[in-house]
C-alpha positions as a Markdown table, in Angstrom:
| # | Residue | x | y | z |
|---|---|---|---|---|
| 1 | Unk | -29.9 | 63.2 | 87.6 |
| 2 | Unk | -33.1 | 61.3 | 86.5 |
| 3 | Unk | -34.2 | 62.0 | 83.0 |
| 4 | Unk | -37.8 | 62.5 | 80.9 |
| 5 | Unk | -39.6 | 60.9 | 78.3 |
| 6 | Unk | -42.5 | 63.0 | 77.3 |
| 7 | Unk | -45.3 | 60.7 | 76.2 |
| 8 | Unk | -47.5 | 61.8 | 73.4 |
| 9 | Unk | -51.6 | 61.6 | 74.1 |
| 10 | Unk | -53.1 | 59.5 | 76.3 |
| 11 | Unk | -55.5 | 56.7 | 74.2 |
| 12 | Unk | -59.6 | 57.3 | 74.3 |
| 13 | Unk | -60.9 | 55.3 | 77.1 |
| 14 | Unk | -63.5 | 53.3 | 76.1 |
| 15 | Unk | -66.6 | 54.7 | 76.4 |
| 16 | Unk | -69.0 | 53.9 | 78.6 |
| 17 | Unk | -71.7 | 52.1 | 76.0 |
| 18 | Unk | -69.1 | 50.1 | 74.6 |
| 19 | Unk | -68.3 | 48.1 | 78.6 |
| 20 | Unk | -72.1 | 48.2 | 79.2 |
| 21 | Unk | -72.5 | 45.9 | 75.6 |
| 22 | Unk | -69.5 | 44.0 | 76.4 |
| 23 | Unk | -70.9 | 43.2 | 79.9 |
| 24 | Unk | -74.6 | 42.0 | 78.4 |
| 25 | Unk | -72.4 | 39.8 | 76.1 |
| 26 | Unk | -70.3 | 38.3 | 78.7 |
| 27 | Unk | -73.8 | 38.0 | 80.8 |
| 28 | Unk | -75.7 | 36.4 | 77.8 |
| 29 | Unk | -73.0 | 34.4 | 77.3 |
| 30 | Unk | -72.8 | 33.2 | 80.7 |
| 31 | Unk | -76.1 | 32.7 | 81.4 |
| 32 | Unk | -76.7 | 29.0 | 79.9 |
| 33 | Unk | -73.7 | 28.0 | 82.5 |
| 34 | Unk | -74.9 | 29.1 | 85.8 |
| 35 | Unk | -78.4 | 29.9 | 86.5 |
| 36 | Unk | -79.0 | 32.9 | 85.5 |
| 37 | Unk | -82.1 | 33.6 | 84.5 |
| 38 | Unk | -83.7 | 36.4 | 82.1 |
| 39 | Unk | -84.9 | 38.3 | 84.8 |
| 40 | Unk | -81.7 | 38.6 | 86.7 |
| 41 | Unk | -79.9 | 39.6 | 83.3 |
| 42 | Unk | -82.3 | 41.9 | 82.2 |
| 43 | Unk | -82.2 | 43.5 | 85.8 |
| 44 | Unk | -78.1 | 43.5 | 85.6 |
| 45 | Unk | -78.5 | 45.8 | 81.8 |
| 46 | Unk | -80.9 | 48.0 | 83.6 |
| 47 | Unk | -78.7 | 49.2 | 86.3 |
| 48 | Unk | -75.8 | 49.0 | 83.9 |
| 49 | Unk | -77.9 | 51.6 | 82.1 |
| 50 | Unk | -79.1 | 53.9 | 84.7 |
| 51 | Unk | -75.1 | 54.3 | 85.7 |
| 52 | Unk | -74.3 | 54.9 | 82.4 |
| 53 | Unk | -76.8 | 57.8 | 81.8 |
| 54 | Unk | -76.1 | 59.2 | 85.5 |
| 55 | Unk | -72.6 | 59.5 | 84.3 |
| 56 | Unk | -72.9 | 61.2 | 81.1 |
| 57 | Unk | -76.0 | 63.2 | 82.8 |
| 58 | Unk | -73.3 | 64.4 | 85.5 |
| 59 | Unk | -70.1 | 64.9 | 83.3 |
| 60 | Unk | -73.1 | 67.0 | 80.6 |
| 61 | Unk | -74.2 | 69.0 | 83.5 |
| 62 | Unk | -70.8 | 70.3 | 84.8 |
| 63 | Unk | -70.1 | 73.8 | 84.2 |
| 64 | Unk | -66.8 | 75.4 | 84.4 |
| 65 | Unk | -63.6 | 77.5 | 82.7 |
| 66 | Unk | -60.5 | 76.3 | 82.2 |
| 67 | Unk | -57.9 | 79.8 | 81.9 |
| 68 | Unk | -54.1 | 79.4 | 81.0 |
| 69 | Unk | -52.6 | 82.6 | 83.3 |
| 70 | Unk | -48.8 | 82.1 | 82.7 |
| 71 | Unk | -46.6 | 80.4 | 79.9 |
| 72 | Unk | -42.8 | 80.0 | 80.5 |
| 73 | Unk | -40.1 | 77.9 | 78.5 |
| 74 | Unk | -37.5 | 76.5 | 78.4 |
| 75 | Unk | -37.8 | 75.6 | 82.0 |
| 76 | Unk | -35.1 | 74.2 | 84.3 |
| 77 | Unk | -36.0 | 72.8 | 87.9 |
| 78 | Unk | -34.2 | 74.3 | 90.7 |
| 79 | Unk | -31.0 | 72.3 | 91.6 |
| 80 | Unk | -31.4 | 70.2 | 88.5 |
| 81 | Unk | -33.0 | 67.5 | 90.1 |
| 82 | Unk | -35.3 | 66.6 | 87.2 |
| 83 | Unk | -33.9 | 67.0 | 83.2 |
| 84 | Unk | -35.8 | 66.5 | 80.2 |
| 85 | Unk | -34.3 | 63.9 | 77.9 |
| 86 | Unk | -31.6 | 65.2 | 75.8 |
| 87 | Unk | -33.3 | 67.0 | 73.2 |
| 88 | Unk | -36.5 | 68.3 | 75.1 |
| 89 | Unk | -37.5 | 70.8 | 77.0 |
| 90 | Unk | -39.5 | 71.5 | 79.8 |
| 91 | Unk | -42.8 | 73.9 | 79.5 |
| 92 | Unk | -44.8 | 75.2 | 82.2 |
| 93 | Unk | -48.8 | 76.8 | 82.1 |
| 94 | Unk | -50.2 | 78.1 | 84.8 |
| 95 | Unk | -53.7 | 77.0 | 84.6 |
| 96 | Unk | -57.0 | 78.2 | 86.8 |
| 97 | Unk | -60.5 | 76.4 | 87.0 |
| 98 | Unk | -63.4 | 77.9 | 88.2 |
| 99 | Unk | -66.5 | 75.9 | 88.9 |
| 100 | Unk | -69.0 | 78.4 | 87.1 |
| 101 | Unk | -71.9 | 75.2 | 87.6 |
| 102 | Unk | -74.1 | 73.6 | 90.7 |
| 103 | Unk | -72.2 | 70.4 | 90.4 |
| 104 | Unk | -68.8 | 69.1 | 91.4 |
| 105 | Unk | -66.0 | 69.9 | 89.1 |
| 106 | Unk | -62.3 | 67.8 | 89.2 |
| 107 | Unk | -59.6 | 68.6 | 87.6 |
| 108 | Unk | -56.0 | 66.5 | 87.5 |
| 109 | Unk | -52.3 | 67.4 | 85.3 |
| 110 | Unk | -53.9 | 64.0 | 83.5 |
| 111 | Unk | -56.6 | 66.4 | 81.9 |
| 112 | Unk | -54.9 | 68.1 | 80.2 |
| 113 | Unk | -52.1 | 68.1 | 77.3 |
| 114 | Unk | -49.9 | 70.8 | 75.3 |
| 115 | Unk | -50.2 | 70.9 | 71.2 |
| 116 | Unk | -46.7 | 72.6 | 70.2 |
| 117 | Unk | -46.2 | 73.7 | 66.5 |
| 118 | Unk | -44.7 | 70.2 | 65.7 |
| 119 | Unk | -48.1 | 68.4 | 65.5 |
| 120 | Unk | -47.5 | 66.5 | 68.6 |
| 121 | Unk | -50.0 | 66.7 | 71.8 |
| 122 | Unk | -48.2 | 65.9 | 74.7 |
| 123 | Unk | -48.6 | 64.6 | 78.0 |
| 124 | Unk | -48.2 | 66.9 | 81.4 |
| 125 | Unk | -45.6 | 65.6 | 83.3 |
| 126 | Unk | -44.7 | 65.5 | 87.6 |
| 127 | Unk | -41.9 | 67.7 | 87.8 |
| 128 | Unk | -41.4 | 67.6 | 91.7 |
| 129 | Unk | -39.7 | 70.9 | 92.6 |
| 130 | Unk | -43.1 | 72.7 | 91.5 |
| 131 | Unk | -44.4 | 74.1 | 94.8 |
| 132 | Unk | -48.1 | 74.3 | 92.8 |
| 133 | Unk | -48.5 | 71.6 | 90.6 |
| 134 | Unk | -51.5 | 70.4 | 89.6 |
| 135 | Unk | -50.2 | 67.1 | 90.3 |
| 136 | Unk | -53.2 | 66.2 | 92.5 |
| 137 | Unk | -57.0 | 66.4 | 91.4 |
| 138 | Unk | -58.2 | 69.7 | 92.3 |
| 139 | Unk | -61.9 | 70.0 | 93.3 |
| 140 | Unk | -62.9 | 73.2 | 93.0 |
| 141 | Unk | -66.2 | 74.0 | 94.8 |
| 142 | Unk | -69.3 | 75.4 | 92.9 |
| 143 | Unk | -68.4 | 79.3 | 92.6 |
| 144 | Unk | -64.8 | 78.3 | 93.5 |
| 145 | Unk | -61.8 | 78.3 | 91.6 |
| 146 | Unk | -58.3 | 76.3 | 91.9 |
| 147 | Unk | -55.0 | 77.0 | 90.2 |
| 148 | Unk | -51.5 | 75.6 | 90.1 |
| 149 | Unk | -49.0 | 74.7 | 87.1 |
| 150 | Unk | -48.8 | 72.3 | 84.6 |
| 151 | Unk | -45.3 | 71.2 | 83.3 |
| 152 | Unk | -44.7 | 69.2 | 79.7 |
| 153 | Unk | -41.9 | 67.8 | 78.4 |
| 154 | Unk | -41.6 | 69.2 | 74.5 |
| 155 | Unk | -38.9 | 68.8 | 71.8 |
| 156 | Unk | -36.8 | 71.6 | 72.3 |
| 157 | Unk | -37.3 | 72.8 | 68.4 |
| 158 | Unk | -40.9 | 72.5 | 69.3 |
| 159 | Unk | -43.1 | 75.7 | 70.7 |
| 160 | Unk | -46.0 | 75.4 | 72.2 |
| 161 | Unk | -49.4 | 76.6 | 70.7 |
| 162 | Unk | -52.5 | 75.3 | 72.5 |
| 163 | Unk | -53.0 | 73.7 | 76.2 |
| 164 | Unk | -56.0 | 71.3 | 75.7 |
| 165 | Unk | -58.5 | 70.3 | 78.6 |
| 166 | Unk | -60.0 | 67.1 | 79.0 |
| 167 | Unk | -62.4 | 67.8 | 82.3 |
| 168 | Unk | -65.8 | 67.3 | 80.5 |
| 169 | Unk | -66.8 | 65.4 | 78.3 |
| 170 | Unk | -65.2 | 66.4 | 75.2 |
| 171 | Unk | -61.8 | 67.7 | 75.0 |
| 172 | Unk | -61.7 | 71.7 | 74.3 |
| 173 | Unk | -58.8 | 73.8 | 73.9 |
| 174 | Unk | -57.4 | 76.8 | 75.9 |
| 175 | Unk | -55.3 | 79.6 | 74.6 |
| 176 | Unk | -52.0 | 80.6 | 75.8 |
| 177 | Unk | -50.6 | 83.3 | 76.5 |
| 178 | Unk | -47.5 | 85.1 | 75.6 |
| 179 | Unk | -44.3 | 83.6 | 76.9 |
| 180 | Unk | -42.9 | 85.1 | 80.1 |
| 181 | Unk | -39.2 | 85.6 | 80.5 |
């Protein structure tokens, strides 16, 4: 039987102005070594820019809901193929998303993470006998919506208190519901 480690929160990517200033100063540099010239560098910031407001302007522009439908712990996979770690316990959240927006919406288990009462934020996990994970990005179509379950890997002292989405650009968090038995 293959055990768990829960991992705690995912680090900050970098964001996106930070690689666009570290790419002028590899360019500038670079650009005594090689032939570049100023044009060709100032050319290379200016699409670096465009993509980098194009991306924030389409992550701004997305409108959806993130809804937690279903909370249930401890949780043991069927035929105990998959344990926590001794000293954990599994969680699960049924989670909807509905695309209330014009513009493409996806979701993945990475965007999201469970608080529990111990402080900790912690990652959703692949817990394989779950016929509706959320294991693979969801794209729910504008008007649409697209559900499945999340599953985390908590301290078994530990109870959960807030699911926490990560789909737009700033994280937001989502209340649970009571616990079903």
């Amino acid at each position: 039987m293959a055990g768990f480690t829960p991992e705690r929160e995912r680090p900050e990517a970098l964001p996106a102005l930070v690689v666009l200033m570290l790419a002028a100063l590899i360019s500038l540099t670079t650009a005594g070594c090689g032939g570049t010239d100023e044009k060709d560098l100032d050319q290379a910031l200016e699409d670096a820019r465009r993509a980098v407001e194009q991306e924030n302007s389409s992550l701004i522009n997305q409108s959806f809901t993130v809804t937690a439908t279903m909370l249930y712990y401890p949780y043991t996979p069927a035929g105990g193929s998959l344990l926590p770690e001794p000293g954990y316990q599994f969680v699960l959240v049924g989670v909807s998303v509905r695309n209330t927006g014009e513009n493409p919406v996806v979701a993945s288990y990475s965007d999201f993470t469970l608080e529990a009462d111990d402080g900790g934020r912690y990652l959703a996990a692949v817990v394989t006998d779950l016929d509706d994970d959320f294991g693979a990005a969801r794209s729910p179509i504008p008007g649409s919506e697209e559900s499945g379950t999340l599953a985390f890997s908590i301290p078994a002292t530990a109870k959960p208190v807030m699911l926490w989405q990560e789909i737009g650009p700033e994280a937001a968090p989502v209340p649970l519901p009571p616990p079903s038995q």
